[in-house]
C-alpha beads as a LAMMPS data file, in Angstrom:
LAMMPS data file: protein, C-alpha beads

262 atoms
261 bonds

1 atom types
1 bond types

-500.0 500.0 xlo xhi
-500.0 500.0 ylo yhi
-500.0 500.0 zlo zhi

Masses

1 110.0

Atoms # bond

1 1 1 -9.920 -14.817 -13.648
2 1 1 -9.038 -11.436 -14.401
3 1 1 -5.233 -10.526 -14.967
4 1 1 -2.921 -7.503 -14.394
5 1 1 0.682 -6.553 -15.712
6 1 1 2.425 -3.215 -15.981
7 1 1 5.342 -1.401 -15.605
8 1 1 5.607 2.088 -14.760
9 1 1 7.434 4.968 -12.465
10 1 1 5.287 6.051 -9.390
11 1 1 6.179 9.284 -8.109
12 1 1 4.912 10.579 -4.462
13 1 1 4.059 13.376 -2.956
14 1 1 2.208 14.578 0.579
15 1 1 -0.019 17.540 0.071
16 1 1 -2.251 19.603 2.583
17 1 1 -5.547 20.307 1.853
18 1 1 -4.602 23.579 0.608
19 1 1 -2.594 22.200 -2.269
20 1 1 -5.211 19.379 -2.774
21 1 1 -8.154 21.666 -3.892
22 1 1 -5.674 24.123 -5.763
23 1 1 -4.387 21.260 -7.644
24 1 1 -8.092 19.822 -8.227
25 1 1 -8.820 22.924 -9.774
26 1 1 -6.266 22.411 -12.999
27 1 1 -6.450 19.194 -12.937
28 1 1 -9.762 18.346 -14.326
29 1 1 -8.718 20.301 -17.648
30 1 1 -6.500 17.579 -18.391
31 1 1 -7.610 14.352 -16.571
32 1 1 -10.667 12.409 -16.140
33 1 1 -12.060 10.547 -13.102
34 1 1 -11.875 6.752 -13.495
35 1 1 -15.080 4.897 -14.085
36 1 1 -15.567 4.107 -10.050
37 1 1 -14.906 8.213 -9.179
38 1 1 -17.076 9.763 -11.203
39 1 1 -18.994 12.707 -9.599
40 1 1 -16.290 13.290 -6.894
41 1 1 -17.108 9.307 -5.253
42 1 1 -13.796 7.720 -3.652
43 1 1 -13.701 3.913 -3.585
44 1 1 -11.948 1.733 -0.994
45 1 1 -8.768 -0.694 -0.948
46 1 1 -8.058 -2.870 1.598
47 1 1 -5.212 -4.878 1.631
48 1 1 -3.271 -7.536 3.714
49 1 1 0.570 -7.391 3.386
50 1 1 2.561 -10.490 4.174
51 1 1 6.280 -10.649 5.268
52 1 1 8.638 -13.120 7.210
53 1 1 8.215 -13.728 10.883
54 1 1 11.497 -11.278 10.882
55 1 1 9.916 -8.734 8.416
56 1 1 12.774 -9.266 6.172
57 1 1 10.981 -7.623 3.088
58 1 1 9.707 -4.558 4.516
59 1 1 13.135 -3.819 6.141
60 1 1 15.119 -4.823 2.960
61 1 1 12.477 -2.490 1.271
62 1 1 13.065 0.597 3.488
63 1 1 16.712 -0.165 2.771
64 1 1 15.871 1.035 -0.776
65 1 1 17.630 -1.249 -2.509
66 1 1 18.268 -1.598 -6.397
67 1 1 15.577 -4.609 -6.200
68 1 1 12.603 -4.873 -4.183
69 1 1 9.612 -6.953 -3.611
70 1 1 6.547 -7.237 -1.744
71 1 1 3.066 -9.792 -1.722
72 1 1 -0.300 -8.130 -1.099
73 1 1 -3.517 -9.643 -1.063
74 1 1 -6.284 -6.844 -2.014
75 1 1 -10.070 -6.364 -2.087
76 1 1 -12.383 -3.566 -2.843
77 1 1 -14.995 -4.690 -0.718
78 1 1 -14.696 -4.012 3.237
79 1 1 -15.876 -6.862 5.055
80 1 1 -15.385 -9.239 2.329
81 1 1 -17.340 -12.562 1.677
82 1 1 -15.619 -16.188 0.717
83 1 1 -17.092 -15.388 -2.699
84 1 1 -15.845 -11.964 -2.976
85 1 1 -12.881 -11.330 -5.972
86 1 1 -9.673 -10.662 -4.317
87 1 1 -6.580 -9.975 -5.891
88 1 1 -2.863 -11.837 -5.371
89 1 1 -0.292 -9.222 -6.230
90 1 1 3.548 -9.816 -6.254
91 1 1 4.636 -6.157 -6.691
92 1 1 8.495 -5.629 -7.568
93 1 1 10.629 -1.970 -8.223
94 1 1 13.954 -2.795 -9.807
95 1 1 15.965 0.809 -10.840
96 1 1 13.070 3.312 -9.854
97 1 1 10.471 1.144 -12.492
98 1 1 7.781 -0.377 -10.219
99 1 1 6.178 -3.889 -12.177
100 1 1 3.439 -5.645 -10.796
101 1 1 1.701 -8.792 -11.304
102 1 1 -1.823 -10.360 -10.120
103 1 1 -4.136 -12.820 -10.118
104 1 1 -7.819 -12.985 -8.884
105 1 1 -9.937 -15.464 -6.941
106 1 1 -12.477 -15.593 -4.607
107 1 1 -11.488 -14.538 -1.012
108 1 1 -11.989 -18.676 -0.199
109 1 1 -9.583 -19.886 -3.075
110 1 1 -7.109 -17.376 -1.513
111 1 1 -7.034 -19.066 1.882
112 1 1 -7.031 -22.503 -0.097
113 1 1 -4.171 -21.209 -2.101
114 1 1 -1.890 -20.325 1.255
115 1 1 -2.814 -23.220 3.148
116 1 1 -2.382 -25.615 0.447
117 1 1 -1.069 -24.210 -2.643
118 1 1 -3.862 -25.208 -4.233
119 1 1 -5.140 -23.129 -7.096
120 1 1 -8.156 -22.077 -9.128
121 1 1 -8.687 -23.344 -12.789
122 1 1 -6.919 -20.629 -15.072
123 1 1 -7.557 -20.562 -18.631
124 1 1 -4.539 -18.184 -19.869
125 1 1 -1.312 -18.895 -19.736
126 1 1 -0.245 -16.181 -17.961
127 1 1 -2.259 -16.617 -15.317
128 1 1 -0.362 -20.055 -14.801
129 1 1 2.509 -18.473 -15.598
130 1 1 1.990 -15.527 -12.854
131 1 1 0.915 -18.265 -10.158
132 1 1 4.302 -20.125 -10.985
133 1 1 6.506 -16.217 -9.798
134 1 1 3.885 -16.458 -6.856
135 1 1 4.503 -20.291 -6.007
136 1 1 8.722 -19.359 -6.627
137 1 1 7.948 -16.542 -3.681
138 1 1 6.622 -18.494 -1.181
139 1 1 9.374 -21.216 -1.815
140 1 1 11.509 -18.623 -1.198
141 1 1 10.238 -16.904 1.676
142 1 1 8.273 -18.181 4.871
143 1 1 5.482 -15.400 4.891
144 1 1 2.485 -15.061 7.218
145 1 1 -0.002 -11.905 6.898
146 1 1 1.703 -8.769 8.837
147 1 1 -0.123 -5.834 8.074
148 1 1 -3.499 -4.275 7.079
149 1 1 -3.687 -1.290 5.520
150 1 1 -7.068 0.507 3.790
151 1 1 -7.484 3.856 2.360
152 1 1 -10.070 5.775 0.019
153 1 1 -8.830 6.543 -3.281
154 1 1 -9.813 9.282 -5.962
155 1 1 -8.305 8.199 -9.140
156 1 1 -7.872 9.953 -12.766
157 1 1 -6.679 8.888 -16.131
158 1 1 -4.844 11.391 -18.949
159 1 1 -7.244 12.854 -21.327
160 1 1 -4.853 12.295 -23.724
161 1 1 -2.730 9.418 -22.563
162 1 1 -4.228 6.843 -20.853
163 1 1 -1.659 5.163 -19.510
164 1 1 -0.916 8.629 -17.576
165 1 1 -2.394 7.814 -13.918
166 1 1 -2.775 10.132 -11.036
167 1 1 -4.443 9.106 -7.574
168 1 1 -5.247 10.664 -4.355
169 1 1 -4.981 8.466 -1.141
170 1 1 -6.685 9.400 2.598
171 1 1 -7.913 7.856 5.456
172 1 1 -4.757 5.064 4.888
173 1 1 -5.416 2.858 7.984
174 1 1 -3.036 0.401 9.574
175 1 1 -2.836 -2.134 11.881
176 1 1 -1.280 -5.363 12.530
177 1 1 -3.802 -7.238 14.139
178 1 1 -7.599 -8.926 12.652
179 1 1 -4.950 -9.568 9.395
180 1 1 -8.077 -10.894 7.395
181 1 1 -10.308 -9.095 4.521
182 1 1 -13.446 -10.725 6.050
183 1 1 -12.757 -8.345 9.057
184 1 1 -14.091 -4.463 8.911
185 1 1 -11.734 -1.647 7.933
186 1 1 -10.666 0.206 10.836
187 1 1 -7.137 0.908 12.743
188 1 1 -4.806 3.706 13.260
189 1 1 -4.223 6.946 10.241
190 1 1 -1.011 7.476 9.154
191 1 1 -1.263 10.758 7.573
192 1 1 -3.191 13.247 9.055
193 1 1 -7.265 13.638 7.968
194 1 1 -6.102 17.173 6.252
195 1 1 -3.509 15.866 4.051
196 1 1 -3.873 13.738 0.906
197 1 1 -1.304 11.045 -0.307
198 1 1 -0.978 11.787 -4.345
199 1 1 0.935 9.313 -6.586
200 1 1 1.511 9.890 -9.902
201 1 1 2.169 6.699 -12.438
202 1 1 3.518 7.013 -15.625
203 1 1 5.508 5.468 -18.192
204 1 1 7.858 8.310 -19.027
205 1 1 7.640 11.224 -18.148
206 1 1 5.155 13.978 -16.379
207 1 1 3.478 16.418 -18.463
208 1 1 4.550 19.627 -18.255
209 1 1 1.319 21.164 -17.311
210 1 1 1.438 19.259 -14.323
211 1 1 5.237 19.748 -13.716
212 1 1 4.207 23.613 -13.265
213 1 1 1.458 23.192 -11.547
214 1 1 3.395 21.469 -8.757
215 1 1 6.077 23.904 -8.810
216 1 1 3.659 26.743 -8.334
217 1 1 2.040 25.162 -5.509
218 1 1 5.322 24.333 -3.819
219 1 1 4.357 20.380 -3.992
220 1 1 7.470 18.288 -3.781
221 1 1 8.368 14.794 -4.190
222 1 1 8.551 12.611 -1.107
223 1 1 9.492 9.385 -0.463
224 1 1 6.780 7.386 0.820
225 1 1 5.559 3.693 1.329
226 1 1 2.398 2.792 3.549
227 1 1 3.501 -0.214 4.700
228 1 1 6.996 0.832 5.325
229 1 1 5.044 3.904 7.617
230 1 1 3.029 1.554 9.167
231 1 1 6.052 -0.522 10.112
232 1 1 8.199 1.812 11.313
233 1 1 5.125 3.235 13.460
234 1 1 5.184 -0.379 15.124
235 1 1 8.722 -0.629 15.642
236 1 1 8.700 3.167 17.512
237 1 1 6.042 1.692 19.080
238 1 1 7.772 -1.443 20.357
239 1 1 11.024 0.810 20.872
240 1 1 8.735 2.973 23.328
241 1 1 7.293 0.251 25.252
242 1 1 10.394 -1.042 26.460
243 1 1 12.229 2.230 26.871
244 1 1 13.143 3.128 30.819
245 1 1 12.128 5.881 31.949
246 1 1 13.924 7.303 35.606
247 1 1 11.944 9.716 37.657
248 1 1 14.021 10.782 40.819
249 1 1 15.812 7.404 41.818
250 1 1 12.507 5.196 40.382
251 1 1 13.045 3.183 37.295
252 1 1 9.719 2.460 35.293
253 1 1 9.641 -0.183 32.869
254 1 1 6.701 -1.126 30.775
255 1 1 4.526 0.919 32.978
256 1 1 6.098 -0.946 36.446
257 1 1 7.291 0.782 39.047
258 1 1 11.205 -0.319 40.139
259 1 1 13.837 1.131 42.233
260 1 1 16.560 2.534 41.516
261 1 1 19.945 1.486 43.223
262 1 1 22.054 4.724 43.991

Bonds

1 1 1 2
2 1 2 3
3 1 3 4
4 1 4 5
5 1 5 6
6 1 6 7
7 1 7 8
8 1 8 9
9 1 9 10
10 1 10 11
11 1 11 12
12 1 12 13
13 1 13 14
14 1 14 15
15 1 15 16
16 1 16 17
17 1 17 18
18 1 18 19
19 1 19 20
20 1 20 21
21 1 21 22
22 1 22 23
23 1 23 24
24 1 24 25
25 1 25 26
26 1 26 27
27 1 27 28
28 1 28 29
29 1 29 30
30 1 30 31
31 1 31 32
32 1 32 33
33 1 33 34
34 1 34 35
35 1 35 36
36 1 36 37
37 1 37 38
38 1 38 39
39 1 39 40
40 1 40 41
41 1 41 42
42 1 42 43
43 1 43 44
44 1 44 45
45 1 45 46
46 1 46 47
47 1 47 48
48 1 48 49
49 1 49 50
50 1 50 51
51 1 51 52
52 1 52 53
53 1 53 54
54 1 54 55
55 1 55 56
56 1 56 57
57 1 57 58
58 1 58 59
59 1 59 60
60 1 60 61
61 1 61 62
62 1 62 63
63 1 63 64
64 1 64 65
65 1 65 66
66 1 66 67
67 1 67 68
68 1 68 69
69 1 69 70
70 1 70 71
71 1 71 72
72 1 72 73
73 1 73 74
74 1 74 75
75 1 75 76
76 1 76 77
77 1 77 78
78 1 78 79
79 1 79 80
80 1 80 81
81 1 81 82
82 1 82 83
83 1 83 84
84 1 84 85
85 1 85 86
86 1 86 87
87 1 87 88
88 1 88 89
89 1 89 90
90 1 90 91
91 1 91 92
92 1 92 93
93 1 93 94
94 1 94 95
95 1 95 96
96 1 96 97
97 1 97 98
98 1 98 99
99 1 99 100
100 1 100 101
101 1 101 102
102 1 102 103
103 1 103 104
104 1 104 105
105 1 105 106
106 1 106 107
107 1 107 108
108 1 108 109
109 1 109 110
110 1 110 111
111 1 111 112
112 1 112 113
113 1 113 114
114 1 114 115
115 1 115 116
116 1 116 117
117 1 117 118
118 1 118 119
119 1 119 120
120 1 120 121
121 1 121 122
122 1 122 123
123 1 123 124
124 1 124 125
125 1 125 126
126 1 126 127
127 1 127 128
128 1 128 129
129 1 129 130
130 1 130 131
131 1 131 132
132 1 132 133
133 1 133 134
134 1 134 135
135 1 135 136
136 1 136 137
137 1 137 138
138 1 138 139
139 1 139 140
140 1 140 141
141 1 141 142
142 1 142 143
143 1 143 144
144 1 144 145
145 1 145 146
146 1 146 147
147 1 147 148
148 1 148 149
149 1 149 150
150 1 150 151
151 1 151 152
152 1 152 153
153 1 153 154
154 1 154 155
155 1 155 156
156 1 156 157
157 1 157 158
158 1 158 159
159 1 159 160
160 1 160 161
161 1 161 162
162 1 162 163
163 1 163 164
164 1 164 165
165 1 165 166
166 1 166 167
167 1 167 168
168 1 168 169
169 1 169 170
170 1 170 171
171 1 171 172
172 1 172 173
173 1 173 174
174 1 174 175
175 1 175 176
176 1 176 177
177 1 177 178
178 1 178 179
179 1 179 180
180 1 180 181
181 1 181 182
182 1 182 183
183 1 183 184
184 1 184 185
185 1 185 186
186 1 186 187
187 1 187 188
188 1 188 189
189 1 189 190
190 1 190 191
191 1 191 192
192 1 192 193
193 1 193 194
194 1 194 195
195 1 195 196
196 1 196 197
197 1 197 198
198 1 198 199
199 1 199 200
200 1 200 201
201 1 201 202
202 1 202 203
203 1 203 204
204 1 204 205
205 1 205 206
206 1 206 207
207 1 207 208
208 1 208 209
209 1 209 210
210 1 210 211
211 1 211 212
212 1 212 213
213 1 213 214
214 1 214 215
215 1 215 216
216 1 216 217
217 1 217 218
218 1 218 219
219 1 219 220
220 1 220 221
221 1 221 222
222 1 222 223
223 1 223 224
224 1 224 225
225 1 225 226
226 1 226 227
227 1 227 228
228 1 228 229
229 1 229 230
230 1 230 231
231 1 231 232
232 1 232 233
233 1 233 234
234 1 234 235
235 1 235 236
236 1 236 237
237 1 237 238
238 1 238 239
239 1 239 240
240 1 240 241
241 1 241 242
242 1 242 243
243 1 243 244
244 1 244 245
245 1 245 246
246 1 246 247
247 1 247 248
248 1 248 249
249 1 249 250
250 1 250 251
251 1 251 252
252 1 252 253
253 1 253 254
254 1 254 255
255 1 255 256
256 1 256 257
257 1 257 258
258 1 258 259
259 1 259 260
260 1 260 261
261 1 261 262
């Protein structure tokens, strides 16, 4: 089983197309593509968040507290099989620095793991030691899968600092039904097909080509979490279907006629 631990800042932005390919242009003098993006190829994520029946994390989260935290389970394939690697990923941001942990498995040992806690053979410690934080979390909190969300991803490493990371996000889909990575990846966008979500990850601080670049091309930093979108789509949603709506003395609710008394 493969394991992953960092900690880093990740800094967002929203850019338009525009500001996309102007940015490309520079920044292939100072980056390279990661091994699955070479020759301008994307590769996909798909990912199943899971929250309380109440959504308590993803509301604490868009609370932006000092301390946050969030479970994901993630594949790159889209369907995936029982014996496709899938990844178990407590993700926490404490002060701006964003830490996360994970463990793989096969998509079957995941649904084992859930169901029963039960968990594949690990030979490094800190693979027992990150299924212990995972086994503390679900003590801790009652979770169910809540929400799917994919996207294609161009991603690029520092030519001189690897641990400099910069990636491009589109076609981020949502939806909070078929919560399984065995289903296909489809749903509703949350940014628009011209604009591109860009994080940038590092462990200090930008470089200062790149801080120029993105004052010349008027690219700013945003605050912006796709599950925290995709949520707070739903809840407008939810908010919408239940809002009255009064037309000259009729009442409509949830699409039903009613009158009105006067």
């Amino acid at each position: 089983m493969a394991i992953n631990t960092f900690a880093r800042k990740e800094i967002k932005f929203l850019l338009t197309m525009e500001q996309y390919e102007n940015l490309m242009k520079t920044l292939t003098e100072y980056m390279n593509p990661d091994e699955y993006c070479k020759g301008g190829k994307e590769y996909g994520i798909y990912n199943i968040y899971y929250d309380t029946p109440d959504d308590y994390l993803i509301r604490e989260s868009l609370a932006k507290p000092y301390y946050k935290e969030k479970i994901r389970l993630r594949s790159y394939y889209s369907p995936a099989s029982p014996d496709d690697t899938v990844f178990l990923e407590i993700k926490k941001k404490v002060g701006g620095i964003v830490t996360k942990r994970r463990v793989s498995m096969t998509l079957a040992e995941s649904d084992e793991y859930f169901a029963t806690r039960k968990k594949p053979q690990a030979k490094k410690y800190i693979t027992e030691q990150v299924f212990k934080e995972l086994d503390v979390f679900l003590d801790n909190y009652p979770i169910s899968p809540k929400q799917y969300i994919s996207y294609q991803r161009e991603a690029f490493f520092g030519k001189d600092n690897k641990d400099f990371r910069l990636t491009f996000d589109r076609k981020i889909t949502e939806r909070r039904f078929d919560l399984r990575l065995d289903n296909e990846s489809y749903g509703n966008y949350i940014i628009g097909e011209d604009q591109r979500l860009m994080e940038i990850k590092v462990s200090d601080s930008m470089p200062q080509w790149l801080v120029e670049k993105l004052s010349e091309l008027k690219i700013y930093k945003t605050s912006f979490s796709k599950y925290g979108r995709a949520y707070q789509n739903f809840v407008l949603e939810q908010a919408m279907a239940t809002r009255k709506i009064y037309i000259s003395g009729i009442s409509m609710i949830n699409n039903q006629l009613m009158n009105r008394s006067v």
